[in-house]
N, C-alpha and C positions, 0 to 999 in steps of 0.2 A: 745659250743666249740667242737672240734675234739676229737674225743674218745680217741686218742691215752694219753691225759692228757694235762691239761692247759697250755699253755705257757703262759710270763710274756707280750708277745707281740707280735698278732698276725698279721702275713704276710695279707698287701693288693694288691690289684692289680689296680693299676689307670691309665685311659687312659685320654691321653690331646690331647683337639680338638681344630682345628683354629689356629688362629697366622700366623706369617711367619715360614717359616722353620728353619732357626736361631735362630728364640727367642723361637721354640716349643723345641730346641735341647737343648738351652740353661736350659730353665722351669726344662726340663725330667731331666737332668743330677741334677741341684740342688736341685731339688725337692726329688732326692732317695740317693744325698747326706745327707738330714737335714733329711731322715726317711729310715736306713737302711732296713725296713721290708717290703718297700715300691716299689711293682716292677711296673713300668714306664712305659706307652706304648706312645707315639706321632702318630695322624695322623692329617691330613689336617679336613676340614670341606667340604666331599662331600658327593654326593648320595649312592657310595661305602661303605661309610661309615656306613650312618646308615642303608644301611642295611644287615653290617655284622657285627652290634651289637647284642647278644646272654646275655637270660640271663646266669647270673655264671662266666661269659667270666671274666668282671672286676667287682670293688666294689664300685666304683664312677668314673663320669665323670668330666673333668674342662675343661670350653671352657674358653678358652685362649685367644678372641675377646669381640668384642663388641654386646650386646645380640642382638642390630638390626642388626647386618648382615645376609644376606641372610643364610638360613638352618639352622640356631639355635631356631627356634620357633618349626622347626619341630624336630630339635635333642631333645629338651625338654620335647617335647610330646612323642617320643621315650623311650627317659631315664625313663619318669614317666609312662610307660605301664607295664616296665619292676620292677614289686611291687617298684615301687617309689624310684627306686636305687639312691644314692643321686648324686646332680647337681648341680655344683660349678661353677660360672663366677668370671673369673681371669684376670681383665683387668686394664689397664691406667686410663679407661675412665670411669667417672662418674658423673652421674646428677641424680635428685627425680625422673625424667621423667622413664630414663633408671632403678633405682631401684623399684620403681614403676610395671612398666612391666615388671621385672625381676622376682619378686617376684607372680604378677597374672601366667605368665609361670609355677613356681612350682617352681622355682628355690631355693634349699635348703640356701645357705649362696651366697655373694657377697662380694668378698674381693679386694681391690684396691691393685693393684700393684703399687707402689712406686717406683720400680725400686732399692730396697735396700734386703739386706740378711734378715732382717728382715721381709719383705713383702711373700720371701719364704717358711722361717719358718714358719710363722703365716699359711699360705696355707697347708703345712704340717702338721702342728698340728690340724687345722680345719679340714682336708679332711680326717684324722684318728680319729677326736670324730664323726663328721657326722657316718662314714663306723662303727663304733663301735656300736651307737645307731640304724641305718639301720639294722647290722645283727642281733641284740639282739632283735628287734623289730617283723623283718622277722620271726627268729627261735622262739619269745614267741607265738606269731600269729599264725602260721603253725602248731605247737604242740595243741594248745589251739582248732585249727580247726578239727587235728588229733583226742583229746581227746573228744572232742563233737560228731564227725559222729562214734566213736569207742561206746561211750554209747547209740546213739541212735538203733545201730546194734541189731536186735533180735537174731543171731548167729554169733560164730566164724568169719564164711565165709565170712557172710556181713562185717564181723568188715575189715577183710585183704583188701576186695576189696574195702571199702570205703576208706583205707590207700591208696593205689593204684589210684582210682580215683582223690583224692587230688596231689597226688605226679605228675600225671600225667598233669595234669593242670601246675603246677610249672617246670616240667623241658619240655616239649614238646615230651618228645621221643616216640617213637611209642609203643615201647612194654615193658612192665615190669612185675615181676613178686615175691611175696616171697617165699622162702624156709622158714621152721619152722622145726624143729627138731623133728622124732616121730620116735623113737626105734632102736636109733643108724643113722638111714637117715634123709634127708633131704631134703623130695618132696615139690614139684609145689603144697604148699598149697592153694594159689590164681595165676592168671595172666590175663593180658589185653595186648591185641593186639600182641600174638603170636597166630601162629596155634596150631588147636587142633593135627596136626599132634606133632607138639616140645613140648609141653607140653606133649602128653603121653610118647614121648620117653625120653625127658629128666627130668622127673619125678623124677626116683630116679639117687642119683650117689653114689651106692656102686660099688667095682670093683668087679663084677662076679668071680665063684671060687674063691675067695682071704679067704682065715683061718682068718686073720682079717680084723676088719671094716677099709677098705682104701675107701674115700674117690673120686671120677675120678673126673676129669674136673679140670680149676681153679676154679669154686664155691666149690670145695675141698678144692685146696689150702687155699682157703681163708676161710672157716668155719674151716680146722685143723690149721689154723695159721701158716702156712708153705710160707709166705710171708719175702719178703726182704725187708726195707726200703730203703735199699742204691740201689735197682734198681729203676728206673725212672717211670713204669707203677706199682708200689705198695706205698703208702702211711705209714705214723708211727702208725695211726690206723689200718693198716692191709687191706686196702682195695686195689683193682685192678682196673683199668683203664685204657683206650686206645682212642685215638680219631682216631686211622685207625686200626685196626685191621691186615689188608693185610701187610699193611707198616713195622707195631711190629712183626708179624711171619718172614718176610725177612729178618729184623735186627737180630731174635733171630736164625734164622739159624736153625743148629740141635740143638738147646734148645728146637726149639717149640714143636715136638711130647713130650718132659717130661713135657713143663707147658701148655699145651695147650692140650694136653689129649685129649680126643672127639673131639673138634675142630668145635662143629655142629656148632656152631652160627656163626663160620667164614665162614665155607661153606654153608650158609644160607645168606650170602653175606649182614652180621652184622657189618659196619666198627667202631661205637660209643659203647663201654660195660662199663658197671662200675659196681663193683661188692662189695659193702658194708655191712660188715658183724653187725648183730641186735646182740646186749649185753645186756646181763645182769647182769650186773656187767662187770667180767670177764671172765662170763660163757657165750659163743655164743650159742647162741638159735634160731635165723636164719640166713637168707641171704636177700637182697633188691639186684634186677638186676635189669638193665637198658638198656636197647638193642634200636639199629636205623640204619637205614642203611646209613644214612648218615654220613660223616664224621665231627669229629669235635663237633657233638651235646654235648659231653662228655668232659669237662675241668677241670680243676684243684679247679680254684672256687666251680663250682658246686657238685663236688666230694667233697671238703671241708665243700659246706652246708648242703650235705645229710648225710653227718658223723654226723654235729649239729644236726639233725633234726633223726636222726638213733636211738638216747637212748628214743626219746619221740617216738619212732613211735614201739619200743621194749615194753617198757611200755604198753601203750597203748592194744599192743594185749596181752598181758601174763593178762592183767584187765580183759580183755573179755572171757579169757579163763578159771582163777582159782581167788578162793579169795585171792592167793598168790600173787598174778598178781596185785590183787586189794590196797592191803597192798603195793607192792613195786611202781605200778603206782601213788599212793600218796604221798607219800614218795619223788618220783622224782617229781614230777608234784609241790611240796612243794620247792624242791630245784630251780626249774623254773622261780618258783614266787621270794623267796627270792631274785635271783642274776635279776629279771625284774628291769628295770629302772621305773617303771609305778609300782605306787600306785596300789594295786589289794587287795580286799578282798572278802570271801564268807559266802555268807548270807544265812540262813535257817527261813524263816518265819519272815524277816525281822530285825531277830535278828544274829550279826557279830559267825561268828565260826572259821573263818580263816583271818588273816590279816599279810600282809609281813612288813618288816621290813618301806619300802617307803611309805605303807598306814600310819605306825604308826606314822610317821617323820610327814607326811602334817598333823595331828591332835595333834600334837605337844607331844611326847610319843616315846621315845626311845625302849622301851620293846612293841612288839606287844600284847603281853599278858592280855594289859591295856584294849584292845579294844572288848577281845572276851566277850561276853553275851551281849552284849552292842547295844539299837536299832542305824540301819543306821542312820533313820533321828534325832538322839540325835547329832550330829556334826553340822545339818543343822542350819542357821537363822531360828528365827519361826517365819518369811513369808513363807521360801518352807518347812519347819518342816513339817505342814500337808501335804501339796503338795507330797513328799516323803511317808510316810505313806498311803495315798490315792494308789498309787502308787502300794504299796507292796499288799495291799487287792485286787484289780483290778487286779493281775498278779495269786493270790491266788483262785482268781474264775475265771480263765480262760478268762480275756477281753483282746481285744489288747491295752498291753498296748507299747507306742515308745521305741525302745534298747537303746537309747543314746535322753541325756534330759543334760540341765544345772542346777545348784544352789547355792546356795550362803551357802560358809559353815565359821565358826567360825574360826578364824585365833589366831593360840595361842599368846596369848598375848594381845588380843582385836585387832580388824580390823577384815575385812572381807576379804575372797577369793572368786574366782572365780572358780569354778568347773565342767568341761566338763567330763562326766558319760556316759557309756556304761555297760551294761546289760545283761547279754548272760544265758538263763539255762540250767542246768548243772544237773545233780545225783550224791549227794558227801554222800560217807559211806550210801548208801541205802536210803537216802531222796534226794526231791525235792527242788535246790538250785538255787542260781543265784551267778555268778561269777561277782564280781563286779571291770571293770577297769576307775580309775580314771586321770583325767590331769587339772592340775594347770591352769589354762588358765587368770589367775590374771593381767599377764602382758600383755598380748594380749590383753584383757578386755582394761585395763590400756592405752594405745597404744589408741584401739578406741574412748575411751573416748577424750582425744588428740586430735585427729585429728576432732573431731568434734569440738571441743573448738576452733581451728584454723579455721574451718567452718565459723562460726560465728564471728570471728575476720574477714573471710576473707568476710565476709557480707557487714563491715561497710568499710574495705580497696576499695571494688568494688564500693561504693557510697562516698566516701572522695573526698570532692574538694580541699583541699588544702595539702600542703607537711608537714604542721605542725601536722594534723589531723591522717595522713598516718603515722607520726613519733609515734606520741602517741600513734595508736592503735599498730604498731610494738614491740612498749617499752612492753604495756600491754598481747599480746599476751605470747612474751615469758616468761615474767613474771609468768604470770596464767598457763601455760603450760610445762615449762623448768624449773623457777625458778635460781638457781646459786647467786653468791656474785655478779657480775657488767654485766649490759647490758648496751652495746651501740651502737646506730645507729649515722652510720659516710653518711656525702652526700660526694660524691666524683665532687669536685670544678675544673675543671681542673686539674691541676696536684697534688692537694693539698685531702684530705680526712677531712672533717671538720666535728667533734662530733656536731651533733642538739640535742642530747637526751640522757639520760642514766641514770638506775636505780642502784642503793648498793652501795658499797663501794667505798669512794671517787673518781668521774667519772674526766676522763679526760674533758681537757679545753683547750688545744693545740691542734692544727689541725698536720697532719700527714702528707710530703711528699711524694708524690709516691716514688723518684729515692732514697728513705731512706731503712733503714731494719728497721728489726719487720714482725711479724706473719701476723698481722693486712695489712701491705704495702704486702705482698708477697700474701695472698689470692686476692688482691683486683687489683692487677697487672699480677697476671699469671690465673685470672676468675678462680678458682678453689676454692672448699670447704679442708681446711686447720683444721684436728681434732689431736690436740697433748695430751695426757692423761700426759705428763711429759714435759714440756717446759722445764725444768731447763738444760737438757745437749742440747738442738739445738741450733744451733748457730746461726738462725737466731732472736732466742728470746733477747727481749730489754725489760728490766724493766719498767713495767710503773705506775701510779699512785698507785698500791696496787702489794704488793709483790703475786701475783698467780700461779700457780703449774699447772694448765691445762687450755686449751684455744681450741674453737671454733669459728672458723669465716668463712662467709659466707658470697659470694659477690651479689649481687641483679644485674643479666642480662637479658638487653634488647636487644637483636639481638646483641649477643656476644661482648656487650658495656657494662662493669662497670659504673653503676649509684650509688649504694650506698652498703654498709658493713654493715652486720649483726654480731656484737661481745660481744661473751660471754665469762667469766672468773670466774673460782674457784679456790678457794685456796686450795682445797685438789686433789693428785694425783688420775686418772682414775675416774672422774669425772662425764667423759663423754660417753655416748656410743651411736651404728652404730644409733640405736633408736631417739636418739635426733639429730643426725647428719641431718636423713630424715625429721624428723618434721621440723626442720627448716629449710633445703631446702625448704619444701614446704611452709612455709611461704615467704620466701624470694621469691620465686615463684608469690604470690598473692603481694608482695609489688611491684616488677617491672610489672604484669599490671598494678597495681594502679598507679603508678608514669607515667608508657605509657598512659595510659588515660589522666594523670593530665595533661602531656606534652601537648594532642591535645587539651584539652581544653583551657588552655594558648594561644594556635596557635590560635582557634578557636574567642576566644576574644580579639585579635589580630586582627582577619580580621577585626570582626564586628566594632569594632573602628575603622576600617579605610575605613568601607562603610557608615559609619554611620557622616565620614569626607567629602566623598564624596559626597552627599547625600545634606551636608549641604552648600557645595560651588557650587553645581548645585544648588541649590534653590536662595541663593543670587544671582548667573548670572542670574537667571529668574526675579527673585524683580527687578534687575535693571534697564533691557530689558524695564519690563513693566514700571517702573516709566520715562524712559525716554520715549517710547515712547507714557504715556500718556498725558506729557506738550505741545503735536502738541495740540491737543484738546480741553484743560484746553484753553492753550491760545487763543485758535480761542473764547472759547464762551465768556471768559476777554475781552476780542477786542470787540466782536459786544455787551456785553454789556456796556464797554463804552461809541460805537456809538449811543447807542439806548436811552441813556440817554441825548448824544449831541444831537440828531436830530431822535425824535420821530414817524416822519414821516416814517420814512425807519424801521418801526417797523411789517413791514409785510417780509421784504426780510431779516429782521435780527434775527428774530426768525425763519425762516428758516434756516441760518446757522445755531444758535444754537441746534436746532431739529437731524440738521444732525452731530452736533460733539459731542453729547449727544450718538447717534446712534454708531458714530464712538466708544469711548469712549467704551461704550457695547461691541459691537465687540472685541478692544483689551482685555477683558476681557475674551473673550469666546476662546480668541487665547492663553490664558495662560494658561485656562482650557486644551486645546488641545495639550501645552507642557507637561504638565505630565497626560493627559490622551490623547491615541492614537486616533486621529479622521480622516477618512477617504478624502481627498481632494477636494471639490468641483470644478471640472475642467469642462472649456463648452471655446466655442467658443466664442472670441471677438475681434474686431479693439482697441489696446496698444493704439493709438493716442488719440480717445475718452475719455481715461481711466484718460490719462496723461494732456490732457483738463481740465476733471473734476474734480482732483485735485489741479491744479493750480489755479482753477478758488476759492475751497473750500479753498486753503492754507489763503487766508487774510492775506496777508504779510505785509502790512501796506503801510503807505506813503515813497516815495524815493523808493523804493524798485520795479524794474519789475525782472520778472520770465519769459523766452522767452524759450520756445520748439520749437527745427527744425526739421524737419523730410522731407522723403529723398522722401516718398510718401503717401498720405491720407491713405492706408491701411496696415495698421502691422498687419496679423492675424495672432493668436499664442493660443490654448489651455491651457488656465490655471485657479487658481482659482482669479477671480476678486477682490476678498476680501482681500488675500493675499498680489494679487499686489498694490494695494492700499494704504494697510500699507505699503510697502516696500518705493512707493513713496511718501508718507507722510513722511516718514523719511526723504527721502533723499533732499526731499525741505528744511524741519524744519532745518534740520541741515547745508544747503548752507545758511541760514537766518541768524542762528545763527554765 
């Protein structure tokens, strides 16, 4: 917090990206409406943009679109360079897909605009816990990092410059430097990236000949506390700032020789200073400068973090310097911990000596008091019990052991947690320590688990042939996964929503109009996920088979077509949260390919019935083809064996017909083979007349009966297959007989 003393509420600064300009003017104005502390910036989403994001500038971002549009993958990557400030999407629009890669982006929350005052608020009060946990985070981190390169320093010197170095990383500026306080002054203890010319000159700042100790420069001002708050470039913790330097001497007119004194760094052509003074307590003990020549590097944010980060960075070196130092560096580095959102304790030989109030809370113990003497791994399961212990010996002989490791710790009450561990060594009161920070990650765990369990639901959904199978394992999924008083899966029938399935509490048996109300018709009609934690005041809620208090429903889309409704219901209010929302998207997700698959194969067996129709009526036209045309035949060899019976004699020229309609006979056999397998056409040169001879002569048409060919000259010659034409005239005799 700001040194000047806690407030109940501290001012953020948030910038909105994207949208139209209407609806970003509209956001800005309501959004600093529902959080007076909350100052408001709009811009567009372009290149300008990010790259005249700075850290310190603001305290979160909200992109006001949709995460696929162009330059919010890279504003994301932006925001999360900048120590992971947090990254709000604030849109209409939403699907598993979009939260999905919303969340692999970095993307800190994702809250649905509804287009109501409440969708504001919610934004508001989300975008002020994110920035609360961000800064408490930042500043426990940055101190914790401060406290670490301050112990590892074998002097004073190294201690300041290592503060210096760290700080330097964090704000980007070019030069900085501490003052510390030695015998009434307050020289250039350390500095990085001024000349060694400014550093010896502005060394000290007493005022030559003066009878007393005055102070010159404003890093006077500001060590004697002779700061304004009600002027614009001094803050309520006493500290000075400017992002133009040139700019504030012309406003301040003839003020500036009284507060600008020396004036080196201005005429050093320094436009960025900040000048925050290191407390102890209430006693100032030095100065932190911050010089650039750039303008604007220096804002109000980051003035405000280096105030957070000023009592741990005061600390810190008064540790390094006396055992006084070391007493009060603990002292505060204890108050750190206490007001940390993160579980933290410190170990000595594996055995607890420090535990905050939030380590005591996850091992279920109000007083931390419970936990000191006590080993770490007595918390753990004892599966990682030894694992833990192993651990602490390996660190105690010098092995690499990993900073951050999981384990599975005792959950008061019976149950297990989940717990994500980090590691860091430390020197507390003269031994060798480890600082221990912990995070619950139970529901995360929780979460994966889930989504696997839908894995394999979504296993048997990818291989279902039918809609009954696909209903079942949907029932089953949410069931094993979700849980709740009533599931039901609706098919949407045309215009109608028809229940196939549903588990708990007396399930509906009425199918559902579209052009009707209810929850259930409005998600399944406007394709959108529909999550109400309180049904009872919407008015589009309709009572249905069991009196329930919250409702989720979920429409199953195929290429922005309602095929089917996924509907869940409990009877108790906030039932439901953003967690189950996703999970069931993403089932609903594997239900509509499985129902799109089921569709093509339907289609699919569809065809096949109806080649397998075709298929069967060409083979009948072939059967008949061939049975008629092989009664020429049949009847030729009937004929001449009746003749051969009548008159024995003509038993030489009558087994010659039969020979040849036997022959024939074959042939049409070999021509039906040749319908359903391709055979290439035997074509050669002949005289048609011969052809048409030969047949008439084979036809045996009986008695009473003549067959007369005219032709117009002895030779017809025409390429073709002889065999072919033969049947054809065979036909066409047989059939002038008949």
């Amino acid at each position: 917090m700001p040194q000047g003393g806690k407030q109940a509420t501290r001012s953020i600064r948030t910038l909105l990206v994207g949208g139209d300009p209407e609806g970003l003017e509209a956001t800005k104005t309501a959004l600093e409406k529902a959080d007076g502390k909350n100052s408001v910036a709009a811009m567009p989403l372009t290149r300008g943009t990010l790259k005249s994001l700075r850290f310190g500038e603001y305290d979160c971002v909200v992109l006001c679109c949709h995460i696929s549009k162009p330059g919010a993958e890279k504003l994301a990557k932006r925001v999360g360079g900048m120590r992971r400030m947090p990254f709000i999407v604030y849109t209409a629009e939403a699907d598993s897909d979009s939260l999905l890669s919303a969340f692999k982006m970095g993307v800190t929350d994702y809250i649905i605009d509804e287009c109501r005052p409440s969708s504001v608020k919610t934004l508001a009060e989300r975008t002020r816990q994110a920035v609360e946990v961000w800064r408490d985070s930042i500043r426990d981190a940055m101190i914790l990092r401060i406290l670490n390169a301050v112990n590892e320093a074998k002097t004073p010197t190294e201690s300041v410059k290592a503060v210096l170095v760290i700080l330097k990383g964090l704000t980007d500026a070019e030069a900085l430097a501490i003052r510390l306080r030695n015998r009434g002054d307050y020289p250039n203890y350390a500095a990085i990236g001024f000349s060694d010319e400014h550093v010896v000159h502005e060394s000290s700042l007493i005022v030559k000949g003066s009878k007393t100790t005055i102070l010159d420069c404003m890093c006077g001002h500001v060590i004697q506390g002779r700061s304004d708050p009600k002027r614009p470039f001094f803050t309520a913790a006493g500290s000075f700032w400017t992002g133009s330097s040139s700019q504030l001497a012309r406003e301040l007119g003839d003020e500036a020789p009284r507060l600008l004194c020396r004036a080196n760094c201005l005429r050093e052509g320094y436009e960025s200073m900040a000048h925050i003074p290191l407390k102890n307590g209430d006693d100032i003990i030095g100065l932190l400068q911050v010089n650039d020549h750039r303008k604007d590097v220096v804002n109000p944010r980051l003035v405000s973090f280096l105030e957070e980060l000023a009592a741990g960075i005061s600390l810190a070196l008064l540790k390094a310097d006396t055992e006084r130092t070391l007493r009060n560096t603990e002292e505060l580095f204890r108050t750190l911990l206490e007001h940390s959102n993160d579980p933290i304790s410190i170990s000595v030989d594996n055995v607890i000596v420090y535990a905050n109030k939030k380590r005591a809370e996850l091992a279920g113990y109000t007083d931390p008091a419970k936990l000191i003497g006590r080993s770490t791994d007595e918390f753990a399961e004892s599966e990682d019990s030894a694992k833990l212990r192993q651990m602490a010996q390996d660190r105690a002989m010098g092995k690499n052991v990993p900073p951050r490791y999981e384990f599975k710790m005792k959950a008061p009450g019976g149950g297990t947690r989940y717990v994500e561990a980090s590691h860091t060594p430390i020197v507390f009161r003269g031994q060798n320590a480890g600082i221990n920070i912990l995070h619950d990650v139970t529901e995360a765990r929780r979460y994966q688990e889930k989504i696997s369990a839908l894995h394999s639901h979504a296993a048997v959904l990818a291989s279902a042939d039918n809609l009954k199978l696909i209903v079942k394992t949907t029932l089953d999924a949410c069931q094993r996964v979700l849980g709740f008083k009533l599931l039901t899966f609706f098919l949407l029938d045309t215009d109608t929503l028809v229940p196939l399935g549903s588990r708990g509490l007396n399930p509906p048996k009425t199918p559902l109009y579209m052009n009707g109300n209810g929850i259930t018709v409005k998600a399944a009609r406007e394709k959108r996920t529909i999550l109400l934690n309180d049904i009872r005041s919407d008015p589009d809620y309709i009572k249905g088979s069991v009196s329930t208090k919250a409702e989720l429903a979920v429409p199953v889309l195929v290429a922005d077509e309602t095929l089917a409704l996924i509907n869940i219901e409990d009877t108790h209010i906030d039932a439901f949260t953003e967690m189950d929302r996703v999970l069931l998207e993403t089932l609903a997700s594997h239900v509509a390919s499985a129902m799109y698959r089921l569709r093509h194969m339907e289609a699919d067996a569809r065809a096949q019935a109806e080649r397998t129709r075709e298929l069967l009526e060409s083979a009948n036209r072939v059967t008949g083809m061939v049975r008629h045309d092989l009664r020429g035949p049949l009847q030729t060899i009937r004929s001449a064996s009746f003749l051969l019976n009548a008159d024995p004699s003509k038993a030489e020229m009558l087994t010659q017909t039969i020979d040849q309609s036997v022959d024939y006979a074959s042939k049409i056999l070999d021509d039906l083979r040749s319908n359903t397998t391709p055979i290439e056409l035997q074509r050669t040169l002949v005289n048609l007349k011969d052809i048409v001879d030969e047949r008439i002569k084979a036809a045996n048409v009986g008695e009473g009966i003549k067959v007369k060919a005219v032709f117009e000259t002895e030779f017809i010659v025409a390429t073709v297959d002889p065999d072919r034409i033969r049947r054809v005239l065979d036909n066409l005799i047989k059939n002038a007989v008949e």
